[in-house]
N, C-alpha and C positions, 0 to 999 in steps of 0.2 A: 527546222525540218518538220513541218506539218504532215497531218494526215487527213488530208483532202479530201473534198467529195472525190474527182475521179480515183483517188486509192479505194473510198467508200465502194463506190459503185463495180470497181475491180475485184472487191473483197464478196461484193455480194451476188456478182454473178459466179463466182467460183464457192460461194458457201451453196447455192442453190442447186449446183450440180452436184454435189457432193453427198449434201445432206437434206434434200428431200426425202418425206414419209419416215425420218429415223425419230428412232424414241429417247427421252431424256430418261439416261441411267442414273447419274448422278448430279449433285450441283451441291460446288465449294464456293467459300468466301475467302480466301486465304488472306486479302487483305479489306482494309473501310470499302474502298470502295472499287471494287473487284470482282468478281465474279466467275466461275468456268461451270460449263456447262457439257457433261461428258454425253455425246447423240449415238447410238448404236444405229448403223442402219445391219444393211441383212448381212452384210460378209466385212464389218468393220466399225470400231468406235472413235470416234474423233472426239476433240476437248475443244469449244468454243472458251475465249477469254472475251470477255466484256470488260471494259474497264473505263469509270470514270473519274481517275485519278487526272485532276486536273493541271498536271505536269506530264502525263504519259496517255492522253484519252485513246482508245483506240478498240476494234471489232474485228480479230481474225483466230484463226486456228492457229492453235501452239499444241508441243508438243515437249516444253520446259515442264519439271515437277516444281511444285511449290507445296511447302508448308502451311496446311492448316489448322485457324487455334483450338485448344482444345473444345472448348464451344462454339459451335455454330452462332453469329449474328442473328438478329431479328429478322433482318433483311433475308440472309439466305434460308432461314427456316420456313419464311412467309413465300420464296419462290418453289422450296422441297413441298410445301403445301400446294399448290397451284399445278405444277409444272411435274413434278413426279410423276411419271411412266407417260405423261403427255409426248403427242405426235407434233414432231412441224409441221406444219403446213406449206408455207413459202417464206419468203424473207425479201425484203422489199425498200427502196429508197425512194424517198421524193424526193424528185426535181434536182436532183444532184448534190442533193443540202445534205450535210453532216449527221441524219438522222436515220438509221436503221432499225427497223422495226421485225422482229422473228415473232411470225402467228403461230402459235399451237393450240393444235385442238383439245379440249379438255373438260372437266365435269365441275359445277359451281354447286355449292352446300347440297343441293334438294337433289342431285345426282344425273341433272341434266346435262346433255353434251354443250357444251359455248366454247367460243372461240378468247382465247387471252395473249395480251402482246407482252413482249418483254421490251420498250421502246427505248433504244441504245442513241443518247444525245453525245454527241464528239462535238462537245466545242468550247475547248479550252476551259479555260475556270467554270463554267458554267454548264460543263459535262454532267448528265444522271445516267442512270439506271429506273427505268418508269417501270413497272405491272402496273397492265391495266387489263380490263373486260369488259367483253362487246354489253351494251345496252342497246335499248330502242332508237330507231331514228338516226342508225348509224354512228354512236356515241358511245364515248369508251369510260369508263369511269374508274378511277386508280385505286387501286390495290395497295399498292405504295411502292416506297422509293429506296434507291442509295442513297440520298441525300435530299432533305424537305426543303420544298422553297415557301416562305410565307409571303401573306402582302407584304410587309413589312422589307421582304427580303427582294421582292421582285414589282413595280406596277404592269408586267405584260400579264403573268398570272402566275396559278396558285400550284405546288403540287404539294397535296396532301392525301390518305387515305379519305374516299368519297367524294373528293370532287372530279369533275368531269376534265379529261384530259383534254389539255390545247398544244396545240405543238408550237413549238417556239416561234416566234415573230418571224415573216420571209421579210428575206432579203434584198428582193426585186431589182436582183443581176439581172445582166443577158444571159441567156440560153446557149449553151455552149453549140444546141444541134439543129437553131434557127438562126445563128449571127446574121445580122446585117452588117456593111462595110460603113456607111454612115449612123447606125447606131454606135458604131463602135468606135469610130472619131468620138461622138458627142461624150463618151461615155470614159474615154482618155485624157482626162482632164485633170488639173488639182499639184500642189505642190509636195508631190512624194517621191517617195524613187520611182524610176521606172516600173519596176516587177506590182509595187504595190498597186499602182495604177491600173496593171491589168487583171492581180485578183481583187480587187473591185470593183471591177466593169464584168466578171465573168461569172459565173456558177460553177464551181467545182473546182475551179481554178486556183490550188495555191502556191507560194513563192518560189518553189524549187521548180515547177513545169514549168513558174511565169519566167526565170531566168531564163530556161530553155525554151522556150517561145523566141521569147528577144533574141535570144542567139544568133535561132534558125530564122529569124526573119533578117535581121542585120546582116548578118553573114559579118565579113571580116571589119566594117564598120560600126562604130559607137553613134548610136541611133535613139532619140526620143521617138515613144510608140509612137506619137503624133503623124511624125514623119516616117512612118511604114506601115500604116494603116493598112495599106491592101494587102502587101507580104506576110504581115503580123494574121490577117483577117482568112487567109490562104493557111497559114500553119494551122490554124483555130479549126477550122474546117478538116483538115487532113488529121488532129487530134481526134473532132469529131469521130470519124471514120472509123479509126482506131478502137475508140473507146466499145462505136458500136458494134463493130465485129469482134471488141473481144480478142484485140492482137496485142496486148501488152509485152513489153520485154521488162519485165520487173528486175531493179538493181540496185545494189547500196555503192557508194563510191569512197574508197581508202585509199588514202595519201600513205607513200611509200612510209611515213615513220606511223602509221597505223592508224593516224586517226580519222572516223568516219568523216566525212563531208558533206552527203550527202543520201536521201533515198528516193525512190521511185517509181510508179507505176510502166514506165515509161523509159526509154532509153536516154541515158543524160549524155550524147555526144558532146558536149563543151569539155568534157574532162580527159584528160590520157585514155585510153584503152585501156593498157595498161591496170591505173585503178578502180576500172568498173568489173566488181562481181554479180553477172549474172544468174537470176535464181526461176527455176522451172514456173512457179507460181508466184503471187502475189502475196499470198499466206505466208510462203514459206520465208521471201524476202523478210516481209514484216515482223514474223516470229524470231526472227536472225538478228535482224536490228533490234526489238524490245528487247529481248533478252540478255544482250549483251550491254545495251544503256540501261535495263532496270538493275543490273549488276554496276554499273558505274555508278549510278545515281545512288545505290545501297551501300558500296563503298565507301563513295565519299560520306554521307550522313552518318555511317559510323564511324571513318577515320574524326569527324568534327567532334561528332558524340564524345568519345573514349577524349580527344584530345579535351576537348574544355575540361573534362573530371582531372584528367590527369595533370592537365595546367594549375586547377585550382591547389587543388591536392599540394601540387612542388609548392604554388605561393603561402599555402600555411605551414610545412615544412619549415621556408625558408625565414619566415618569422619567426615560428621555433626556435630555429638554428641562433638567429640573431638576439633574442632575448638570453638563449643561455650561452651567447659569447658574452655579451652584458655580463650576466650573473657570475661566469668564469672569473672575468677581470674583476671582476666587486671579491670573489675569493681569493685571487692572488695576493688582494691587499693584507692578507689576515698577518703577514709577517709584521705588519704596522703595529698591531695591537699587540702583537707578543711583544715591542717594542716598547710599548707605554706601559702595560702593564709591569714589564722588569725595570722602567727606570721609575717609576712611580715607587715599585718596592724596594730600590735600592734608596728611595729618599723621602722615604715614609717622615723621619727627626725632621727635614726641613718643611714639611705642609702639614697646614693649618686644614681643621672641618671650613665647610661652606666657601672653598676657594672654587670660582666659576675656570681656573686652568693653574697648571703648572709649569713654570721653567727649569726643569729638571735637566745635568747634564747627561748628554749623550755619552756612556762610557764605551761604546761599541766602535766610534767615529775613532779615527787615529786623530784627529784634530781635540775631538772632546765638546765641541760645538753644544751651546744650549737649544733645548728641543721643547717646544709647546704640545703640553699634553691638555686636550679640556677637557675638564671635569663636568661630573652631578653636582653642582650642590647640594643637594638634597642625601649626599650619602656623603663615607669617611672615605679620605683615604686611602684605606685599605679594602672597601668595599668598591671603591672606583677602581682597582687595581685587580680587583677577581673579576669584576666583568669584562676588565678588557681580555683577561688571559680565556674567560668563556667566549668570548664572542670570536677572537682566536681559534678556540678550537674545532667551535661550530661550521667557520668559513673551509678550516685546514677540512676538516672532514666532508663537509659539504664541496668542495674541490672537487674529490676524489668523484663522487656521483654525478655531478654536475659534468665532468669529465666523460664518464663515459656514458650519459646522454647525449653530451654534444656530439661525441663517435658516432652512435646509434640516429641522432639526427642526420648527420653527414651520410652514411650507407644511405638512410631513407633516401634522401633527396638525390644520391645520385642514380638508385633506382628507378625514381620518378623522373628521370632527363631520361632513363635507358629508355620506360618505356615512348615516352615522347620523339627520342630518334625513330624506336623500331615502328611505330605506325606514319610518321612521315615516308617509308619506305614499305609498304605492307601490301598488299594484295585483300580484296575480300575473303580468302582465306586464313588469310596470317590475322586480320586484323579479330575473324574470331575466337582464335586462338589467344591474342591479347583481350578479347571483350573476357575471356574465359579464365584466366590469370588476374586479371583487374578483377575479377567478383570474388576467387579464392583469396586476393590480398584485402577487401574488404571495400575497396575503392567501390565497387558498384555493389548494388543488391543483387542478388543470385536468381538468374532468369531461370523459372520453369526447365524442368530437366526435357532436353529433345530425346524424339522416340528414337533416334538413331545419332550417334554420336561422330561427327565426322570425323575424318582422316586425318592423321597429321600434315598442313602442308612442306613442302618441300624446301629447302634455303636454296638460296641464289649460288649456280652454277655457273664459272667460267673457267675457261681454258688458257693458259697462261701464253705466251712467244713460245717457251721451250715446249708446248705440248703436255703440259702437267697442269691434273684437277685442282681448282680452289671454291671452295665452298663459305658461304657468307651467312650469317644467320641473321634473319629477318624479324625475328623478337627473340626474347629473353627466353622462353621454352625451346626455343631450336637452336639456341645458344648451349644450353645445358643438355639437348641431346647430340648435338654437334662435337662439342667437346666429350660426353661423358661416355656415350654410345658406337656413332658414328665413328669419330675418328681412330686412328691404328694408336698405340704408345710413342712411337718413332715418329711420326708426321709433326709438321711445324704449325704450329699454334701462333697468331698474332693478335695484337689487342691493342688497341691506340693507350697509351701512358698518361694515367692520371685522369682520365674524362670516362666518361660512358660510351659504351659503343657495343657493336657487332664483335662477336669471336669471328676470327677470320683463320681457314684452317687450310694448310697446302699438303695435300696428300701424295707426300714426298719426305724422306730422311734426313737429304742431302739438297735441296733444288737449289738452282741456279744463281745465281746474284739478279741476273735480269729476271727470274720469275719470286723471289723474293720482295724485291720493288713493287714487283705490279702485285701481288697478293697486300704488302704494306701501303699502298696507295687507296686499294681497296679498304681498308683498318679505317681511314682518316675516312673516306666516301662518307662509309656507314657509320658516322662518329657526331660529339659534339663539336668536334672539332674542323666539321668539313671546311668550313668557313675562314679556318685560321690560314695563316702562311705557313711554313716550314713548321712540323709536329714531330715528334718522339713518337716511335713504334716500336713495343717490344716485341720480342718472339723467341721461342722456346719452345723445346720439345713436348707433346702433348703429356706426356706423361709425369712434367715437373707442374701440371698445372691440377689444383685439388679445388674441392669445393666444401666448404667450413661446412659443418652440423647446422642446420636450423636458418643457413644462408637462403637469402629471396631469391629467387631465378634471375640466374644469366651472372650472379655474382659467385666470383672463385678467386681463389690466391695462387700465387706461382712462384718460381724462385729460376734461378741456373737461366737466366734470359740474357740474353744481349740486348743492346738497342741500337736501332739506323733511323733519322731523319729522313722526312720525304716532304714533297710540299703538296696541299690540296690541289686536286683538281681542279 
């Protein structure tokens, strides 16, 4: 899903009627390479977004808040220098190319009035943010950039402070509002897909119009452009029209299980009815769709984020854990030494100084069996006999610690699976809720405190066959308000056996057999166990369920539980 010259060109005859003669109040950087530009005109302030994040490039009005850091960038400081209390002028595209340029008029060191551009490149990896100012001879010379290009980095050209701005290499498409019908044969050439074919032959033209081009020219046929040249060269034309009167029907298009498919300046008839949402402007489309992918796109780099620390994390754990099962069994043996050392001193009379071992018998064996003890040479007998009953007791004692590190490893690590289930199921809410739990547990370093502290989010809601709430908790913090807060004392409490997982809470006394299933199915879902066949779920009344002093979140003990099997989803 591009954002195309004709989006461009849709975006900047509606920013022109908009915001003509307004004045720049404000101007954030919220992210590298971002930008908003708040324009007051006489009875209204809008927020221009510029953005040359070369995964999301893009030039319209929003109306989302976003977070800015505590200091301002170089970048936006150097535009609040320029551009502060400046007027637009117009706002302008060449040639249908990805490149929007906003004039405003404004005052340069010596207090003169000039004119300075802020020139907005959309195109893909190679998206900026340019300030520049007018010079002699119609030449603009840069101020600077969101992002420097060296020679090094580019041979078309340079963008640095002081050199003279060139605008990116043309492209030298057809002209969407001059098509020829034999230019556009010659120009339908090449082994690509269809769609590619014709935003390569066109100007402004990208993939999602070009499906819809082919569409409406094929009609119910599967058609190489080749062969619908005139049809294809007839919709082009009727685009034209479109574009230049300014009759868009801007729409994003969702598929019944939610997910976007597509956007558009443009009506996308190949799709249902049904999943086309129409939007009054172009802006408002576009601010609809970014918002909700730069929220998907921030989700997932966090769920990955939090998930590699918290992978790492469990894999030294889990080393832990395995070195002190090692050390365990090396102390269980200590019964061995207590062993040598008393038959050593039961037969002190029969060994000799500098024996490398002894055959002492076993008095403990009901048989009586001879037993190989090896010796120090270098010590007596009896000094070979007090180190084994020390080294005995060092292990028996060391046992006991070793022991309950091992416990203490075990809780870690199966808090380190809890959090790993609850951000595979998370929400950008939830997940910063865990980003904010993982820094108190020492996993992350401790992000800058925000000026506002969000909300708790919400755990997962459903309603069972019998008409009765069950509530699922989505991390470890909504686990322990779930259970600790939330729930009544009487309501049933479930929790998959033995594994990590979701508290799963039915807020009911007494409920049903068939809504106790579907609440214990849900247990396993939100579990390490989703994966397995037939699991153990206990459940118990909320009130036999406690949580130890100094326990990690979402970790609690329980008693008075029954247990039913259910199988994974």
């Amino acid at each position: 899903m591009a954002y195309d010259g004709i989006t461009m060109h849709a975006v900047c005859r509606e920013l022109n009627e908009k915001l003509m003669g307004a004045r720049v109040e404000k101007i954030f950087q919220p992210k590298q390479q971002e930008v908003l530009l708040s324009l007051r005109t006489r009875d209204h302030t809008f927020t221009v977004l510029c953005s040359a994040d070369a995964r999301l490039p893009r030039v319209h009005l929003t109306q989302a808040r976003q977070e800015n850091p505590p200091t301002p960038p170089p970048f936006c400081m150097l535009l609040r220098k320029h551009l502060g209390g400046a007027k637009l002028l117009h706002i302008r595209q060449e040639a249908m190319e990805r490149v929007l340029t906003l004039a405003f008029a404004s005052y340069d060191d010596s207090g003169c009035e000039t004119t300075k551009n802020l020139v907005c490149e959309i195109m893909g990896k190679h998206s900026n943010l340019i300030l520049t100012v007018a010079e002699e001879e119609g030449k603009w010379r840069i101020l600077g950039s969101a992002r420097a290009v060296t020679e090094k980095m580019s041979r078309h050209r340079v963008v640095l402070p002081g050199e003279i701005y060139l605008p990116p290499p043309a492209q030298h498409k057809l002209s969407l509002f001059t098509l020829d019908e034999e230019e556009l044969a010659v120009a339908l050439t090449g082994d690509v897909p269809p769609e590619q074919l014709v935003v390569r032959a066109v100007m402004g033209i990208g993939p999602e119009i070009a499906r819809e081009l082919l569409f409406l020219a094929a009609g119910p046929e599967t058609l190489h452009p080749l062969e619908m040249v005139r049809s294809l060269t007839i919709k082009l034309r009727q685009l034209a029209d479109t574009v230049t009167a300014g009759k868009y029907a801007p729409c994003i298009v969702r598929s019944p299980d939610g997910h976007t498919n597509a956007f558009a300046p443009v009506l996308l008839s190949r799709f249902p009815a049904e999943w086309l949402t129409i939007y009054p402007t172009v802006n408002e489309m576009l601010d609809d769709y970014f918002v909700r992918t730069t929220r998907q796109l921030r989700e997932e780099e966090l769920r990955n984020q939090l998930s590699s620390v918290a992978r790492a994390a469990l894999a030294r754990t889990e080393k832990k854990r395995h070195l002190q099962e090692k050390d365990l069994h090396d102390a269980q043996d200590a019964d061995r030494y207590r062993l040598y050392g008393e038959m050593l001193t039961a037969s002190f009379h029969l060994l000799k100084p500098g024996q490398k071992e002894a055959v002492v018998t076993n008095f403990y064996s009901p048989t009586q069996e001879p037993l190989l003890v090896p010796l120090d040479q270098a010590r007596s007998p009896q000094e070979n006999a007090r180190r084994y009953f020390k080294k005995y007791r060092k292990l028996k004692d060391g046992a006991i610690v070793i022991k309950q590190r091992l416990e203490a490893t075990s809780l870690e690590a199966d808090y380190l699976e809890s959090i790993l289930i609850a951000l595979a199921h998370s929400d950008l809410d939830s997940l910063l809720e865990i980003q904010e739990e993982m820094e108190q547990a020492g996993l992350l370093r401790a992000s800058p405190p925000k000026k506002q502290r969000p909300q708790s989010s919400a755990p997962l809601r459903f309603i069972s066959a019998d008409s009765i709430e069950i509530l699922v908790g989505k991390n470890n913090r909504q686990n322990d308000l779930l259970t600790q807060k939330t729930a009544s004392p009487s309501d049933i409490w479930l929790h998959i056996k033995d594994y990590p997982g979701s508290h799963v809470i039915i807020r009911n006394a007494d409920p049903p057999e068939r809504t106790l299933l579907e609440a214990a199915r849900l247990a396993v879902r939100y579990s390490k166990a989703a994966a397995s066949g037939k699991v153990p779920v206990d459940y118990t009344q909320v009130k036999h369920v406690r949580k130890p002093k100094g326990a990690r979140p979402g970790m609690v003990i329980y008693d008075h539980q029954s247990t039913l099997y259910v199988a994974a989803d």
